[in-house]
N, C-alpha and C positions, 0 to 999 in steps of 0.2 A: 638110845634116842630115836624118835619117833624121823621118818624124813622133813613131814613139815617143820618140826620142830628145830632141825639142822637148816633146812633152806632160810627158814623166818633169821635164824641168828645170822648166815652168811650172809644176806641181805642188808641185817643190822650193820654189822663188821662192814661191808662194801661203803655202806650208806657213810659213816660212820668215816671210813677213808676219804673216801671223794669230797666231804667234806670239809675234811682238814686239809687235805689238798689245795681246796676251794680259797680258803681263808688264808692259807699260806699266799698263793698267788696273789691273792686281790693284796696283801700288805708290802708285798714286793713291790708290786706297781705304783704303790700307793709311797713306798718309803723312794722309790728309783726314781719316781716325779718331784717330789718333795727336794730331794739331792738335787735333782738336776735345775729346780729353777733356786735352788739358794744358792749354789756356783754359777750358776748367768747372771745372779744379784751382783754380787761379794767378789765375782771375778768376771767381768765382762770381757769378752772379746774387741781386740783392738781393730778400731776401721783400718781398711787395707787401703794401702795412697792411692790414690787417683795417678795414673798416669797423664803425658802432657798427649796433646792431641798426633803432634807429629813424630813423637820417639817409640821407637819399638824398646816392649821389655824384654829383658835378657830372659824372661822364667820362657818366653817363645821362642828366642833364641836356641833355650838349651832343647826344647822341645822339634826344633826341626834338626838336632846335631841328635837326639835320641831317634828320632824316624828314619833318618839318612841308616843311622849302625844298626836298626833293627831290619832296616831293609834288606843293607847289605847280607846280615845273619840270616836270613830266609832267602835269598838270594844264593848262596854259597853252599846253605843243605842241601837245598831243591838241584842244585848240580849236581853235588856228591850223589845225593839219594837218588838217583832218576826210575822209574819204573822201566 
């Protein structure tokens, strides 16, 4: 085989990949958006309650009892570990 003759086909072949590449991609996106708004239809996400103005929610609650133990935990390496 002649070089241009090799280069012209590997070009085909590249050409030829990227393409199908190309098309793969674009029907993913196209099937993964498709999925996603027929399950936001058929299965909607539940409003989340409203809290009252003057209660604190316990998800903050648990949220300053995880701050407090992680403190602690960095707190207690940083002793151990000291440079």
């Amino acid at each position: 085989m002649q070089d241009t003759q090799l280069i012209h086909e590997g070009l085909a072949l590249m050409g030829l990949g990227m393409g199908f590449v190309f098309v793969f991609l674009t029907v993913l996106v196209g099937v993964t958006t498709l999925m996603s708004k027929t399950i936001g239809r058929f299965f909607p996400e539940p409003a989340a309650p409203i809290p009252a103005v003057g209660s604190r929610a316990p998800a903050s609650r648990q949220d300053d009892d995880l701050t407090v133990v992680i403190s602690a935990a960095v707190h207690r390496y940083r002793r151990r570990h000291r440079r």
